[in-house]
C-alpha positions as CSV (number, residue, x, y, z in Angstrom):
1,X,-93.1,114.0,250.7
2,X,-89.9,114.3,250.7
3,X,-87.8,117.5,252.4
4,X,-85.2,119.1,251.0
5,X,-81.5,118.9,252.5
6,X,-78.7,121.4,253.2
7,X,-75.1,121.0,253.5
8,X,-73.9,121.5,257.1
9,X,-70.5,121.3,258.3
10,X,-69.4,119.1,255.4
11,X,-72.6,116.6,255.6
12,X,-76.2,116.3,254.1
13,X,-78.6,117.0,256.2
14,X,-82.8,116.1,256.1
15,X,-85.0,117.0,258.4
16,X,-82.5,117.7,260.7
17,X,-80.4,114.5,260.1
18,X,-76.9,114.5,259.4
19,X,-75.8,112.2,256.9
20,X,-71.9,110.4,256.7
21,X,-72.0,109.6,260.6
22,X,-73.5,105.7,259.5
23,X,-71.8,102.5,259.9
24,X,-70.5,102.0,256.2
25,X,-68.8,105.5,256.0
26,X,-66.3,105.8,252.9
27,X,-63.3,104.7,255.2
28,X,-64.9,102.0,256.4
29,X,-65.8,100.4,253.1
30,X,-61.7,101.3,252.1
31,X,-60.6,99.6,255.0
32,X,-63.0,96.9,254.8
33,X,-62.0,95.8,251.4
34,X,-58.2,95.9,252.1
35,X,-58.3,93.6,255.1
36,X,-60.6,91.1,252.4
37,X,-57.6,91.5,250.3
38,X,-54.6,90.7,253.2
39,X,-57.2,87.6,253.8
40,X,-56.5,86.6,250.7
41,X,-53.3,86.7,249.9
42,X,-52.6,85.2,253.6
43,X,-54.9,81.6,252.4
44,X,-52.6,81.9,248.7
45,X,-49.6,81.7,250.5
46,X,-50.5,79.1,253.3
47,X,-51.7,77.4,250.1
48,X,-48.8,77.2,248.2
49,X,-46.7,76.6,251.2
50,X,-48.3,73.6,252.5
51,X,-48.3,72.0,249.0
52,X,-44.2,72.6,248.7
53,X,-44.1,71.0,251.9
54,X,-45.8,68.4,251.0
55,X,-43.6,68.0,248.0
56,X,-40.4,68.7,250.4
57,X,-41.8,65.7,252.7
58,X,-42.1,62.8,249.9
59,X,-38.8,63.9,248.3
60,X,-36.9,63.8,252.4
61,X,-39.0,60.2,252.5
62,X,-37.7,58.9,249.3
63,X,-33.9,59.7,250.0
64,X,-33.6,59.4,253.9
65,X,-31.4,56.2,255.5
66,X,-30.4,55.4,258.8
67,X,-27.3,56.0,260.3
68,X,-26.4,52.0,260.3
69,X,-27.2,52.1,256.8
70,X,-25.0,55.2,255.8
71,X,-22.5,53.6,257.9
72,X,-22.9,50.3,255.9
73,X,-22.6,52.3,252.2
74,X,-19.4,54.3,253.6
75,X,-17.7,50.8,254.4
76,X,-18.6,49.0,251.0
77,X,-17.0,52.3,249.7
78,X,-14.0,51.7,251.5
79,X,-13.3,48.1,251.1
80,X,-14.2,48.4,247.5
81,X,-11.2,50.9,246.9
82,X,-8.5,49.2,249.0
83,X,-9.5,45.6,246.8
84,X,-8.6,47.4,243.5
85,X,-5.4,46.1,242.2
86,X,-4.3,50.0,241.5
87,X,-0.6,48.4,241.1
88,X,-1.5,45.7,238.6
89,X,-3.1,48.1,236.6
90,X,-0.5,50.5,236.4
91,X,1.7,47.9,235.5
92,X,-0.2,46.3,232.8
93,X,-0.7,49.7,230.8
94,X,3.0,49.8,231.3
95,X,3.9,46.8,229.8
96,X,0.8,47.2,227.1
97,X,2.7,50.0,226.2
98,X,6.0,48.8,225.8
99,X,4.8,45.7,223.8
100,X,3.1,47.8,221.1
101,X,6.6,49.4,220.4
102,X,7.7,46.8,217.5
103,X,11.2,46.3,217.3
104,X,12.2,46.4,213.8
105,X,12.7,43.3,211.5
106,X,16.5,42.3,211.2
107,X,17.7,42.5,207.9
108,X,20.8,40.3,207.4
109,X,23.5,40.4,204.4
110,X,23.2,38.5,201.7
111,X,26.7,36.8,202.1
112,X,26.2,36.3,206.3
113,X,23.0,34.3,204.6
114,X,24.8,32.2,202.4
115,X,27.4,31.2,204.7
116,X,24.5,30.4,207.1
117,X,23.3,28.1,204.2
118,X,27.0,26.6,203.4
119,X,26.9,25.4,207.2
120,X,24.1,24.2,207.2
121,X,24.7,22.2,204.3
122,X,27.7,20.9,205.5
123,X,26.1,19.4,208.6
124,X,23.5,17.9,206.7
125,X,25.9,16.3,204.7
126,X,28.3,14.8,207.6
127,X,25.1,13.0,208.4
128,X,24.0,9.4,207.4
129,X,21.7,9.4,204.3
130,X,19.2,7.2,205.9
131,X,18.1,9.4,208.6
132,X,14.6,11.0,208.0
133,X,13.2,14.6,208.1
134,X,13.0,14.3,211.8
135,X,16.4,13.3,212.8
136,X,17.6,16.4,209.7
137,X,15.1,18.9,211.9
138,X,17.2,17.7,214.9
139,X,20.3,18.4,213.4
140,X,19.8,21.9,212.1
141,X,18.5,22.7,215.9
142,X,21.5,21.4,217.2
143,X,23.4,23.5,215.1
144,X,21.5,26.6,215.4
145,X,21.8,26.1,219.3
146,X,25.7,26.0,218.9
147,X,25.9,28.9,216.2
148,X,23.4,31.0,218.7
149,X,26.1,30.0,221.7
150,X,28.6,31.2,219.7
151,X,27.5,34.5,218.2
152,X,26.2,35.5,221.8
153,X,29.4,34.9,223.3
154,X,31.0,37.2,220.5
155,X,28.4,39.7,220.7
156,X,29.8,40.2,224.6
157,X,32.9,41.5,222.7
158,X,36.3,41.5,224.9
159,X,38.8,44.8,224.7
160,X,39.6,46.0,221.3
161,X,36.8,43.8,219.6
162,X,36.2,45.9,216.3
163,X,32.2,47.5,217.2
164,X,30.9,46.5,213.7
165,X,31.9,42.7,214.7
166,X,29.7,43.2,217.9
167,X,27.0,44.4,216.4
168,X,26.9,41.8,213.6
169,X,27.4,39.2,215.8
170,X,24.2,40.9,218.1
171,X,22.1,40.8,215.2
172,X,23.1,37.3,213.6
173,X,22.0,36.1,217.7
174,X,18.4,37.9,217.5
175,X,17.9,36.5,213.6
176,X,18.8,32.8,215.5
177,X,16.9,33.2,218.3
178,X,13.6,35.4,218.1
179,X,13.2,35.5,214.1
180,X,14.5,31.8,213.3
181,X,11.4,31.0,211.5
182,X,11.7,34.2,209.3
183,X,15.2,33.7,208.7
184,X,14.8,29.9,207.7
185,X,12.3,31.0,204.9
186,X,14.6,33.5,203.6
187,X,17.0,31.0,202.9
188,X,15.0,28.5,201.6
189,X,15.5,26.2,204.3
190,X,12.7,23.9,204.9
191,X,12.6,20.2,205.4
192,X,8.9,18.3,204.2
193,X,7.3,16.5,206.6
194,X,6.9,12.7,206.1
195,X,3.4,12.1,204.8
196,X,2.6,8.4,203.3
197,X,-0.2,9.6,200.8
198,X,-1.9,6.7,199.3
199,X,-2.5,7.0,195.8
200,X,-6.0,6.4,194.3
201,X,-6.1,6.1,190.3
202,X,-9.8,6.3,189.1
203,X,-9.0,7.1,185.1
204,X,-11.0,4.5,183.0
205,X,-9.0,1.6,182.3
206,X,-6.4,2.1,179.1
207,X,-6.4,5.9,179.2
208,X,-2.3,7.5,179.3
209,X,-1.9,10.7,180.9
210,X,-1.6,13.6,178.4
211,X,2.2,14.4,178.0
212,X,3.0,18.0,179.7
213,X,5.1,20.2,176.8
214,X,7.7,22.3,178.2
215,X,8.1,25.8,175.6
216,X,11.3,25.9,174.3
217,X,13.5,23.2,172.6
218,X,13.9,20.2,173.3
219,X,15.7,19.2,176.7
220,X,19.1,17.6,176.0
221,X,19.2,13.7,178.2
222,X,21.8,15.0,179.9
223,X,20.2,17.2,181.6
224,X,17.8,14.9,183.2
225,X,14.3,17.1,183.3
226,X,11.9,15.8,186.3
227,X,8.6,17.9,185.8
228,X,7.1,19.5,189.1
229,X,10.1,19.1,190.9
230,X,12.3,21.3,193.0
231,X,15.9,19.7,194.1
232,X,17.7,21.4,197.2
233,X,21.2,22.2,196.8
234,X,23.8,25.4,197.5
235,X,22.4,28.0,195.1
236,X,25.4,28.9,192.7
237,X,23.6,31.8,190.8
238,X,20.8,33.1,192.2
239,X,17.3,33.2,190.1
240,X,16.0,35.8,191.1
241,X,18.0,38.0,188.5
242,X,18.8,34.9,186.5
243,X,16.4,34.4,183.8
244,X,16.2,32.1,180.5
245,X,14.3,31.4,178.0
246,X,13.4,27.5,178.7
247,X,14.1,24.9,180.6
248,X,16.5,23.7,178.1
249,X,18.8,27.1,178.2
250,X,18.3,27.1,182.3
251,X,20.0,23.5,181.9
252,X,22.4,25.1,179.6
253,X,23.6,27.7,182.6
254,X,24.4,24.9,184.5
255,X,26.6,23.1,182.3
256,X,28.3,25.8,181.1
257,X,28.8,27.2,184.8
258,X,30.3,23.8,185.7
259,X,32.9,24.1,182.7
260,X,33.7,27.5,184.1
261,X,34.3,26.9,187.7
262,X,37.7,27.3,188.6
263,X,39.5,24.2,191.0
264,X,38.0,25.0,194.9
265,X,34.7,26.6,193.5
266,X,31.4,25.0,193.5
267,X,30.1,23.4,190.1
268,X,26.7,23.4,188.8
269,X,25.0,20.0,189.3
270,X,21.6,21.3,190.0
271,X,19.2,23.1,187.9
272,X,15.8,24.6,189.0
273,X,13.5,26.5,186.4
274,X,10.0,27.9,187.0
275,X,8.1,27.4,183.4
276,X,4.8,28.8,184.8
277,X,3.9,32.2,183.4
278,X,2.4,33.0,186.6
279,X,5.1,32.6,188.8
280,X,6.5,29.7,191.0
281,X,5.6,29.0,195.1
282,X,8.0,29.1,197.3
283,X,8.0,29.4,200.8
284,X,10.3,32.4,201.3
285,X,10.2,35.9,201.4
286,X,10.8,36.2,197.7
287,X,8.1,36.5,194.3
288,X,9.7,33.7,192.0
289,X,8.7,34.8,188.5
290,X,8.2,33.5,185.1
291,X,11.8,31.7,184.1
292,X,13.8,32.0,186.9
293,X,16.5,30.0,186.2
294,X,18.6,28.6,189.9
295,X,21.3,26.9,189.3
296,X,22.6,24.9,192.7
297,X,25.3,22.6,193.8
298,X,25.0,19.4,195.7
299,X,27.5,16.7,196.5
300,X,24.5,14.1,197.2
301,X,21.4,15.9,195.7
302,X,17.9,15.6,197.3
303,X,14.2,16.3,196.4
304,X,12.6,19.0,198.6
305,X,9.1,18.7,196.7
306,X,7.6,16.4,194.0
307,X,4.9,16.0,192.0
308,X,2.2,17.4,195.2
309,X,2.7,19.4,197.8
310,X,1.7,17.1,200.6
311,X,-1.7,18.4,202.8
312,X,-0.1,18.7,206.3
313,X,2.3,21.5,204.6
314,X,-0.4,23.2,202.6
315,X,-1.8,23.3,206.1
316,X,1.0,25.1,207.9
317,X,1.2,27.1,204.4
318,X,-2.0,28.2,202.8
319,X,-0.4,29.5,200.0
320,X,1.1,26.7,198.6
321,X,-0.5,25.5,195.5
322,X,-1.5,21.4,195.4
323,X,1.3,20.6,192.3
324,X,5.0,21.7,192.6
325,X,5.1,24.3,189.4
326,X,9.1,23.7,189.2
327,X,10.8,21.2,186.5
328,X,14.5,20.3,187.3
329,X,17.3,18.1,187.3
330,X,20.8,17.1,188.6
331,X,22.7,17.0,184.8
332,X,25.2,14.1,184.2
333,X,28.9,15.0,183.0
């Protein structure tokens, strides 16, 4: 049976036991449970800092090198910068630069053209009829090499050379020399190449061609019409603001221009009419329209195109239709 207890100096006490004085007293227990706690905490952290280091140690693997081989990479570095052509470059973009500055076009006169044409004319004509387009190519080089010596010596000016003349004579050089090919259209120079086309005729046996009708009246004889063909000569009256009507009235111009003339100028001989109602090729600058009438003067006139335009020149001009769309003639007194 049990005995009753009594509290004695702050303890139960049974049968003259004193409780409280045990082993796993309340601060004990308290203390007990906080070092369990430290324990723990102690293994999470050794946990996690084992596994960082174990992280830490691949990564180190992974990126270490030798000393010889950061020596070797710091050396490749090194040569690699002292090849590069840092000059060259520099210079390139330079002149890149400077080239995609376009100088602009040059824009002569219509009267420094002509004259260009009357000389040009005039050499052609000092030479012997029998020579062919390359001998004529030869000439005009030869004289644009002497006009270009010419105009560069003026354009060097001496004292009290009138500035205007200077810089005429500077542009006439750069047309001559750098924009020749330009300037050669614009005029209407051009010289055919010599093509021997053989003709193949495969229309059944006994068939005429159909007769091409010009509108208009009929052409007088005197005026000698040549259908698709376009006669060179000194241009007298310009066609681009020189229409008529038809062919007959272009012819008309001519003879009445050559009636006109007064002693020393140059008379119409030449007449040069586009009959197409879409316009006429020509290898110039210039959109030759419906009857455009050019009325020209030559001493000994000569075909630049008949009947086709040959291949090699539609070649080196891809615009040029395969039939020559101009009808003209050199008129008889």
């Amino acid at each position: 049976m049990a005995r009753g207890g009594e509290w004695v100096g702050g303890r139960w006490s049974y049968g003259g036991g004193v409780t409280g004085g045990g082993f796993f007293s309340r601060k004990k227990i308290t203390l007990l449970v906080c070092f369990l706690n430290i324990l723990v905490a102690l293994y999470v952290l050794r946990s996690r800092y084992v596994s960082s280091l174990h992280l830490y140690s691949n990564n180190e693997q992974v990126a270490k090198y030798t000393a010889d081989e950061t020596r070797k990479m710091e050396e490749s570095i090194r040569i690699r910068r002292s090849k590069e052509p840092i000059e060259l470059v520099r210079l390139v973009k330079k002149l890149n630069h400077e080239f995609s500055i376009e100088e602009p076009r040059i824009e002569l006169s219509q009267p420094v053209k002509q004259r260009i044409v009357d000389q040009i004319l005039h050499r052609l004509k000092s030479l012997d009829e029998k020579l062919n387009v390359t001998q004529q190519r030869e000439a005009v080089e030869n004289w644009r090499q002497e006009k270009l010596k010419e105009v560069k010596e003026l354009s060097l000016g001496s004292e009290g050379t009138n500035s205007t003349i200077l810089q005429e004579a500077g542009m006439l050089a750069r047309a001559l020399e750098s924009e020749w090919d330009v300037l050669s259209e614009e005029i209407g120079l051009w010289l055919p190449a010599e093509v021997f086309n053989v003709e193949h005729d495969d229309k059944p046996e006994g068939e005429t061609e159909p007769e091409e009708v010009l509108a208009g009246r009929p052409i007088p004889a005197q005026c000698n019409a040549e259908l698709h063909t376009d006669y060179d000569g000194a241009a007298v009256r310009w066609g681009l603001t020189h229409h008529k009507e038809s062919a007959a009235e272009c012819c008309q111009a001519c003879l009445d221009h050559a009636k006109r003339a007064k002693p020393g100028e140059l008379r119409c001989n030449i007449w040069v009419y586009c009959p197409s109602e879409f316009g006429c090729y020509s290898p110039d600058i210039y959109e030759h329209k419906h009857q455009e009438c050019w009325l020209k003067y030559a001493e000994k006139p000569k075909l630049n195109f008949k009947d086709r335009y040959s291949e090699s020149y539609r070649n080196n001009h891809p615009k040029a239709p395969v039939i020559v769309p101009w009808v003209s003639g050199v008129v008889t007194a």
